[in-house]
C-alpha positions as CSV (number, residue, x, y, z in Angstrom):
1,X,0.0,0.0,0.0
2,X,1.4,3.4,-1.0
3,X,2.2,6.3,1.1
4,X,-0.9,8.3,-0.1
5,X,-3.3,5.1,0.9
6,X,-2.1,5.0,4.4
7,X,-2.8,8.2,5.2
8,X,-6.2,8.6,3.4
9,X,-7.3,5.4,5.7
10,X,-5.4,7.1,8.5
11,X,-7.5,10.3,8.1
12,X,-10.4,8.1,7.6
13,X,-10.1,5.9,10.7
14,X,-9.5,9.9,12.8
15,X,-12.4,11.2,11.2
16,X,-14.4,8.0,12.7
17,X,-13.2,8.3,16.0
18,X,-13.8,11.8,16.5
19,X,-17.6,11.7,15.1
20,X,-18.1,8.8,17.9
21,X,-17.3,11.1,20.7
22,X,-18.6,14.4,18.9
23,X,-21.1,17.1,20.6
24,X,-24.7,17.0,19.8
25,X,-25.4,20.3,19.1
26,X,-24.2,21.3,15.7
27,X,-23.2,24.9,17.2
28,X,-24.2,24.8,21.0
29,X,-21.4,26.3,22.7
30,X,-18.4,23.4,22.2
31,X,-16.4,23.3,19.4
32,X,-17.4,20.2,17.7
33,X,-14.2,20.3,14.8
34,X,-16.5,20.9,12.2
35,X,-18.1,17.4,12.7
36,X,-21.8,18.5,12.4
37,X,-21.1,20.0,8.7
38,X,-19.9,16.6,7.9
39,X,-22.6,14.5,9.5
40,X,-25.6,17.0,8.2
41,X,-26.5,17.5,11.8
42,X,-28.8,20.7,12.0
43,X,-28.6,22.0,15.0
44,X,-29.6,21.8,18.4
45,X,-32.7,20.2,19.3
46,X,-34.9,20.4,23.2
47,X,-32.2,18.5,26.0
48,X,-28.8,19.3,23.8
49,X,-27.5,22.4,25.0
50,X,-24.9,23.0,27.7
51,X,-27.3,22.6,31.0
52,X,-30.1,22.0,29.5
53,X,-32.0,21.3,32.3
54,X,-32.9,18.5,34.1
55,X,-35.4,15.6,32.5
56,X,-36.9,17.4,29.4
57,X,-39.4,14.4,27.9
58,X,-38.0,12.0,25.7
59,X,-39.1,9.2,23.2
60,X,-35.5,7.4,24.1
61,X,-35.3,4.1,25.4
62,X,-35.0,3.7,29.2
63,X,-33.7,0.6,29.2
64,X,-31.1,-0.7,32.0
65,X,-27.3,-0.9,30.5
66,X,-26.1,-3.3,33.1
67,X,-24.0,-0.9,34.3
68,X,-22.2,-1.6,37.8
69,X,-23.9,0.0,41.2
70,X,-27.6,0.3,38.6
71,X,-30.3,-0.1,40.6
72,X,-32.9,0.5,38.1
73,X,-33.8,2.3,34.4
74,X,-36.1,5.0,36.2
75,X,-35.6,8.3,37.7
76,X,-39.3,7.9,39.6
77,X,-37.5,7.0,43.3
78,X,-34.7,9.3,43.3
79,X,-33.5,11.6,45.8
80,X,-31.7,13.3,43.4
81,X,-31.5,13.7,39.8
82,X,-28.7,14.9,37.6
83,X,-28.3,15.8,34.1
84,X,-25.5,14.4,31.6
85,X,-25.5,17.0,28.7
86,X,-22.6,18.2,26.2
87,X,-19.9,17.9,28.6
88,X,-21.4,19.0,32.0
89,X,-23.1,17.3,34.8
90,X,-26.0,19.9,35.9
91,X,-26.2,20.1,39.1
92,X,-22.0,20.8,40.1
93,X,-21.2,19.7,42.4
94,X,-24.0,16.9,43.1
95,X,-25.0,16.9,46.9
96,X,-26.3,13.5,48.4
97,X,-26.7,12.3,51.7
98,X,-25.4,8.1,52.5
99,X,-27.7,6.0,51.1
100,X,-29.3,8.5,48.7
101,X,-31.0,7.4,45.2
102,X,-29.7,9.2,42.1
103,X,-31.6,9.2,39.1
104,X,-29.1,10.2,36.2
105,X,-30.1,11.3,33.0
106,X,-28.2,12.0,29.5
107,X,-30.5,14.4,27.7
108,X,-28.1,13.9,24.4
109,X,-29.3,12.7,21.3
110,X,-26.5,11.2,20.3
111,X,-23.5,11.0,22.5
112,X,-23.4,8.3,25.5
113,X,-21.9,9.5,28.8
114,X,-20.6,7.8,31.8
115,X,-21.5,8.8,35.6
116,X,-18.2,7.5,37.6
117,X,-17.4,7.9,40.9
118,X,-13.3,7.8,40.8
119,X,-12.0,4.8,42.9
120,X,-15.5,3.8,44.0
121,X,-17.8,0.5,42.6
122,X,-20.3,3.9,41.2
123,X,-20.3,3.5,36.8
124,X,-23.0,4.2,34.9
125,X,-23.1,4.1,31.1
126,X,-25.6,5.8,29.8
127,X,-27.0,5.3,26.0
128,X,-28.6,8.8,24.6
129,X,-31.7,9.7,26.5
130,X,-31.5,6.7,28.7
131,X,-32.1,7.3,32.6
132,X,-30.9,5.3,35.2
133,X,-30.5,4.9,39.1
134,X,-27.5,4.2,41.3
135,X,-27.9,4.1,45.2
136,X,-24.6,5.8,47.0
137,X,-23.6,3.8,50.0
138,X,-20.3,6.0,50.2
139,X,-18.8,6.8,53.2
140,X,-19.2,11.4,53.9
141,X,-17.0,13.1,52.2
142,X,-15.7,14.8,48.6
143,X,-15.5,12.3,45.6
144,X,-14.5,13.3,41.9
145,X,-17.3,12.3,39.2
146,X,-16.5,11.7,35.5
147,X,-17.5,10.8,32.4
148,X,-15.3,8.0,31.1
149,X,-15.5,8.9,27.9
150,X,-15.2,12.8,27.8
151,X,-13.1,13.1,30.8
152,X,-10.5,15.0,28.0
153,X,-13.1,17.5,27.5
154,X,-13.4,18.5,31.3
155,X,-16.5,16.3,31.6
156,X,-16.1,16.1,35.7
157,X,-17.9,17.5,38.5
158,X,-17.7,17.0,42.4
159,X,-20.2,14.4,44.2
160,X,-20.3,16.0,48.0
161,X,-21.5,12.6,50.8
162,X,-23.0,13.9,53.8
């Protein structure tokens, strides 16, 4: 294969990996590389800008992604609910008391997101518009919350235990 072919399957195979992990909103606020010009997105639709909000309705599945710590696909027990949208966790930082129920929410269309507590048995994956729960049997204090897979793109917030 000649020099030209590698890097036209190089460029190819970047191009790919950065529409996986691109924003949803096609102009929202994060600079998406020029991705949504490519893909034909056309903008931003109700639940994909930068916090959103919290819950807007969906037509998305709500269906359980065996993640670890899940203790079920709705939000309708939870103390607490948080938002997963275009890089942010709405509310920062997320304040729960031992034993809480959080229901967490991506309101993307397109992108999944991760809720992970650093160091602790707390990982959600979350599909777009899928909801799930996770109970948080964590000892008081300050933990660091990610999202696995946009943690380059400052995706983290602060989960406060009481």
């Amino acid at each position: 294969m000649g020099f030209g072919m590698r890097l036209l399957v190089r460029v190819v195979a970047v191009s790919l990996l950065l529409a996986a992990c691109g924003d949803d909103t096609a102009g929202g606020g994060v600079d998406d590389g020029g991705l949504a010009a490519e893909t034909g997105a056309t903008g931003a639709t109700e639940g994909d800008t930068p916090g959103g909000g919290v819950f807007p309705p969906s037509t998305g599945s709500t269906a359980p992604t065996g993640s670890i710590g899940a203790t079920g696909p709705t939000g309708a027990e939870a103390d607490v609910q948080v938002s997963l949208s275009n890089y942010v966790f709405d509310p920062d930082p997320v304040e729960v008391a031992s034993g809480d129920v959080i229901a967490v929410r991506n309101i993307n269309t397109r992108t999944p997101h991760t809720f992970t507590v650093v160091g602790q048995d707390v990982d959600l994956e979350l599909g777009p518009l899928e909801t799930e729960t996770v109970e948080i049997a964590l000892d008081p204090g300050t933990y660091e919350l990610i999202c696995r897979f946009h943690q380059a793109q400052n995706m983290t917030a602060t989960l406060v235990v009481t």
